[in-house]
DOROLO-943606 format. One line per field, with one value per residue (C-alpha): residue in three letters; y, x, z. Coordinates in steps of 0.5 Angstrom, whole numbers. Last residue first. Example, Ala and Ser with C-alpha at 12.3 -4.5 7.8 and 13.67 -1.06 7.14 Angstrom:
resn [ser ala]
north [-2 -9]
east [27 25]
up [14 16]
***
This chain:
resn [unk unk unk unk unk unk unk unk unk unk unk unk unk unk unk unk unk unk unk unk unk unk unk unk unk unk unk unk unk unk unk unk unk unk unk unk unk unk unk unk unk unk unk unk unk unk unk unk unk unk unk unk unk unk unk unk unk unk unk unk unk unk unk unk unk unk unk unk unk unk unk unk unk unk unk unk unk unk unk unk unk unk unk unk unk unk unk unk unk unk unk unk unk unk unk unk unk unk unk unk unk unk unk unk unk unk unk unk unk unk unk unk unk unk unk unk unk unk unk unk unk unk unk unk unk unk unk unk unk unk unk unk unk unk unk unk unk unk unk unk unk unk unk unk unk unk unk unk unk unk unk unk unk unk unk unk unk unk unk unk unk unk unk unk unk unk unk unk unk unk unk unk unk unk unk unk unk unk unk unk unk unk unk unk unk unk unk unk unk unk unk unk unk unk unk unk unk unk unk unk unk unk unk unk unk unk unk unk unk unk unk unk unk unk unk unk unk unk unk unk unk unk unk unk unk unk unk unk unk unk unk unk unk unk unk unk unk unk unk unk unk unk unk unk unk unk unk unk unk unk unk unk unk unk unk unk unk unk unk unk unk unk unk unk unk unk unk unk unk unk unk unk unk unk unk unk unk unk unk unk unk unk unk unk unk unk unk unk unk unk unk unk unk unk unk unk unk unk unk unk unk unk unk unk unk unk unk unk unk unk unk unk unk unk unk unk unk unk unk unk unk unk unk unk unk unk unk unk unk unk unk unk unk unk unk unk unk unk unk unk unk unk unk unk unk unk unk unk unk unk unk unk unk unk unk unk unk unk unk unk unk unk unk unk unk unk unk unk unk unk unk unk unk unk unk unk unk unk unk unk unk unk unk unk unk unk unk unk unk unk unk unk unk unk unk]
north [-5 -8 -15 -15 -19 -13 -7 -10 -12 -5 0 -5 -2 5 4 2 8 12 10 8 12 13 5 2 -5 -6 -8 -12 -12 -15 -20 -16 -9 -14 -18 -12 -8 -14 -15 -19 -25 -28 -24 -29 -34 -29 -30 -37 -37 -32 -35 -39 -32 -30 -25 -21 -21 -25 -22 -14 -14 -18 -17 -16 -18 -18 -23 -24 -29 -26 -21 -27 -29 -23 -22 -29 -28 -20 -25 -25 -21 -14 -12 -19 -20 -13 -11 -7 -4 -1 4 2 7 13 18 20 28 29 33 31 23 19 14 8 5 2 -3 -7 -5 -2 6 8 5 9 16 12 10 17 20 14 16 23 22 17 24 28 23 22 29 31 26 28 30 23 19 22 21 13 12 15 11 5 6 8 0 0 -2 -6 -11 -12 -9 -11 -6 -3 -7 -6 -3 2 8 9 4 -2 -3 -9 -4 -1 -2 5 9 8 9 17 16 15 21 25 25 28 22 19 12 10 3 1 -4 0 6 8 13 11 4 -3 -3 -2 4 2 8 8 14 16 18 20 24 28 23 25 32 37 42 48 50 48 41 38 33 30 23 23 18 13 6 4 9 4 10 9 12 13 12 17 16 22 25 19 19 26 25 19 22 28 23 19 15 17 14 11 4 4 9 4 6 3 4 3 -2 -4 -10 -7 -6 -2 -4 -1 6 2 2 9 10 7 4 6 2 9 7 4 6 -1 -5 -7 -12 -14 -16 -18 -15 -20 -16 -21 -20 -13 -13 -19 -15 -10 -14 -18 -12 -9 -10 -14 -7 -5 -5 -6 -11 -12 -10 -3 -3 3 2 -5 -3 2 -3 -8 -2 -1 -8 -9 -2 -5 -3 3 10 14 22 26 33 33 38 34 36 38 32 27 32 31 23 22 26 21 16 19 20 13 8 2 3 7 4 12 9 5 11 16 11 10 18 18 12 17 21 17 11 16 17 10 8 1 -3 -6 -10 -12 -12 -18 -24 -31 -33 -29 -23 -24 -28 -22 -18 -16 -20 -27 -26 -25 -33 -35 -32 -36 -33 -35 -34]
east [28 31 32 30 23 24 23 15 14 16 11 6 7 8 2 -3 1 -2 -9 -13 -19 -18 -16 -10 -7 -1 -2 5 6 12 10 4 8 14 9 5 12 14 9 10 12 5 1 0 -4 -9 -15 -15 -12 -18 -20 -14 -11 -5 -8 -11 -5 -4 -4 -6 -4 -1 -5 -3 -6 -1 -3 6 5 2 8 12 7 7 15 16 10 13 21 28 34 31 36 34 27 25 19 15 10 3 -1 -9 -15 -11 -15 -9 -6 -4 -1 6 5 4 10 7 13 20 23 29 34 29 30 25 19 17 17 13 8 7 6 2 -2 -2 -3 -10 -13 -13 -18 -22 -22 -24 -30 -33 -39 -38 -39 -46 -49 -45 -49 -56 -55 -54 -60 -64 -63 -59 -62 -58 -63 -60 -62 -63 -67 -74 -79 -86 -90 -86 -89 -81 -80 -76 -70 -68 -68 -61 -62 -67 -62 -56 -62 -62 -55 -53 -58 -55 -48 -43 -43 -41 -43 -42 -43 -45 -44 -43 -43 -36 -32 -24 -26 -25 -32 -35 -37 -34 -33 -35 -33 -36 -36 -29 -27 -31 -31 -24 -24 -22 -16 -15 -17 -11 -12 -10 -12 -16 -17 -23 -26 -21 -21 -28 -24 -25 -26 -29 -25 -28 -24 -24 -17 -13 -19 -18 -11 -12 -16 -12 -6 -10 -13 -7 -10 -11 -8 -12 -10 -10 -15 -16 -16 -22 -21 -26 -28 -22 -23 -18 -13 -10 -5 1 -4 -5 3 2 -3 1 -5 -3 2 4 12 13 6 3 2 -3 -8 -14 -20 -25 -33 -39 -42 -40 -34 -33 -35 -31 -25 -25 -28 -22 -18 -13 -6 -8 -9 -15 -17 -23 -24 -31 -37 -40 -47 -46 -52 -49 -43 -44 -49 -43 -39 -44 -46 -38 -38 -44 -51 -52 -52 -52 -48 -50 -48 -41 -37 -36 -38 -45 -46 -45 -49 -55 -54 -53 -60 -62 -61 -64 -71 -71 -67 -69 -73 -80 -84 -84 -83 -76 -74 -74 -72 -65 -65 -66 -61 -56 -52 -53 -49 -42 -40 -36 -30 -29 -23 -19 -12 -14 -9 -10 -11 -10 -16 -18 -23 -30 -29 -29 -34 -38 -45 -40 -37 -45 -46 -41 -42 -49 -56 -63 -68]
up [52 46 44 38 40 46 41 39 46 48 43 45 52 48 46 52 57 50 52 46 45 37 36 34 35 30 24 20 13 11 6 3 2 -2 -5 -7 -9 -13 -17 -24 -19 -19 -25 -30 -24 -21 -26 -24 -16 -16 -9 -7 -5 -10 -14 -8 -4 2 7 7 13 18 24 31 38 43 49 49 45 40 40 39 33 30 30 27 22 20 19 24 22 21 14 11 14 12 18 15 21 21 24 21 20 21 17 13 11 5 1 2 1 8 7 12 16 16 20 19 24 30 31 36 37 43 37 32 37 40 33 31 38 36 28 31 35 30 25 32 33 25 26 31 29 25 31 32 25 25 32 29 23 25 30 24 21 14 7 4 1 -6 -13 -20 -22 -24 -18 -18 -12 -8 -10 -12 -16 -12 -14 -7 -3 -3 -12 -11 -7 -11 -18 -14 -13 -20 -23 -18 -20 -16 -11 -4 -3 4 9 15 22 28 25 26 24 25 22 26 28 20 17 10 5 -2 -6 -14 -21 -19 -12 -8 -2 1 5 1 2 -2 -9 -11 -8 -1 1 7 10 15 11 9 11 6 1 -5 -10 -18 -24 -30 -37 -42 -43 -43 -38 -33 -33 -31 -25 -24 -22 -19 -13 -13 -7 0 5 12 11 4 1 -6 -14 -18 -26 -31 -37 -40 -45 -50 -46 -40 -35 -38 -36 -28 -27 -29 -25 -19 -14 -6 -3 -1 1 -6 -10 -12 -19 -23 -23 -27 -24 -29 -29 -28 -23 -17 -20 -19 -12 -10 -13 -7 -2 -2 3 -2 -4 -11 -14 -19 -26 -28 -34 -39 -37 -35 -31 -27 -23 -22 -21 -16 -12 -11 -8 -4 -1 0 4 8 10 5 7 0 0 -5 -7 -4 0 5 12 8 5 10 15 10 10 18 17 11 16 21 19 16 13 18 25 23 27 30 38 36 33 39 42 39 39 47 47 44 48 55 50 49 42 39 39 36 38 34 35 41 48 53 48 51 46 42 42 42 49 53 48 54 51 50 57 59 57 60 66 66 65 66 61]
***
């Protein structure tokens, strides 16, 4: 096969970015090639090339960084929040918030289950249990609070809801692993939390696999069927089917770049505060702009830095600043945009609460992703720190 330089602009990832942009939103940040090809073979020679040795390693090693008894690696975060519902099998409503990722809902409805909406935390933008106790109803089935850009979720406020309602909480942190809180027995890693913990090990997360995904569990009846339904619910000979599964199983050289990427774990968590650090102090004070509000207690994975841009205090719009940033070969992104109950997909189920959140439309219409990833260089950060303040006329 002959090669043009089109052809090799694809394989570089020179023309997966858009057009006219010179600074990405993400990058992945993966471990250093020469450390794992010897790994990649080592799996291409056994045959064995998906969900093998190196998945339950990269499983083992999960388990012991986190505390959990069981940690399940799926091919998605969406995969695996799919699979937990199944496993679960609940009918009925799940309470969730509409600023999330669609993925959040989408996993719930392909299960037949009804989303319903509740409010966000000012500052957090994490899911408000109380928003989420005015929320419940006769239907409800379960609650799935979501790690919001790094944040983790009132873990204790819905520990309690959970125990005066009796109603089980599952956790979206596709953006949270890393992200810690501390507890009165000291500080634990998000994944512990709820009847289970999903976390997504995509190219735009802090802990990369490339492609994947992450169930943490404390029951091990859950993560025992969880391993069964990743292949299709296969018995464990292999020769019948028992459940209603999904082909997720994950290829080993996934696992083996997810295992080396979360041995750093903690350096790539620390090295996302300094740039959010570095950003913050070369943006200055901006009218309008506001950020993240990390709760006391908890430290975030970094996943994503993002900006609230109020148009009435800032004098220009999140879409103008996104558009002028892109102009400049910046590429940003607004985030979560738009939200769940107001996407064309659950226009339907989403209708009786336009207008009924004002938190979430607010966070939706003002959020602003600048880029972010853990091997940016800090002359990068503070060269979009300088776009951001020029389209307000500061240098």
């Amino acid at each position: 096969m002959d090669w043009n330089e089109s052809d090799i602009d694809m394989l570089s990832g020179k023309k997966l970015r858009p057009a006219g942009i010179s600074i990405p939103i993400v990058k992945p940040t993966l471990h250093d090639f020469e450390a794992v090809v010897a790994e990649f073979r080592q799996a291409w020679e056994s045959g064995q090339v998906t969900t093998g040795f190196f998945t339950r390693a990269f499983e083992t090693e999960v388990e012991a960084k986190l505390g959990v008894p069981h940690a399940v690696m799926v091919q998605s975060c969406t995969a695996g929040m799919m699979l937990v519902w199944r496993a679960l099998g609940f009918t009925g409503e799940v309470v969730l918030p509409a600023f999330t990722w669609t993925a959040t809902a989408h996993a719930a409805v392909w299960n037949g289950l009804t989303p319903v909406f509740a409010e966000v935390t000012p500052g957090s933008y994490t899911l408000d249990p109380e928003a989420v106790r005015r929320a419940l109803g006769p239907r409800s089935a379960a609650v799935m609070p979501v790690n919001v850009f790094g944040c983790p979720p009132d873990y204790a406020g819905f520990a309690r809801l959970s125990r005066e309602t009796g109603l089980p909480v599952v956790y979206d942190s596709a953006q949270g692993l890393g992200s810690r809180v501390r507890t009165p027995e000291g500080w634990r890693y998000a994944g512990g939390f709820g009847i289970a913990e999903v976390f997504s090990l995509s190219p735009t997360k802090v802990v990369s696999a490339m492609e994947g995904g992450l169930i943490t569990t404390q029951d091990g009846v859950l993560a025992r069927e969880l391993r069964q339904l990743r292949d299709y619910g296969k018995t464990a000979d292999g020769g019948d089917i028992a459940g209603l599964g999904l082909s997720a199983r994950v290829p080993e050289i996934n696992a083996i770049v997810a295992r080396h990427n979360f041995a750093r774990m903690d350096e790539l968590v620390r090295r996302r505060g300094e740039l959010v650090q570095v950003y913050k102090e070369a943006l200055g004070v901006l009218p309008g702009v506001g950020y993240q509000e990390i709760p006391a207690g908890c430290v975030s994975s970094g996943n994503y830095f993002i900006l609230g841009i109020d148009p009435a205090a800032a004098g220009r719009s999140r879409d103008e600043v996104y558009e002028e940033l892109g102009r400049r070969g910046i590429q940003a992104k607004k985030y979560f945009y738009p939200a769940l109950h107001l996407q064309e997909v659950y226009r339907e189920v989403g209708r009786p609460y336009a207008g009924r959140l004002p938190v979430t439309e607010a966070a939706a219409a003002r959020g602003l992703a600048l880029p972010l990833y853990t091997h940016m260089e800090e002359t990068t950060v503070r060269q979009v720190a300088a776009a951001v303040r020029a389209v307000w006329g500061q240098k």
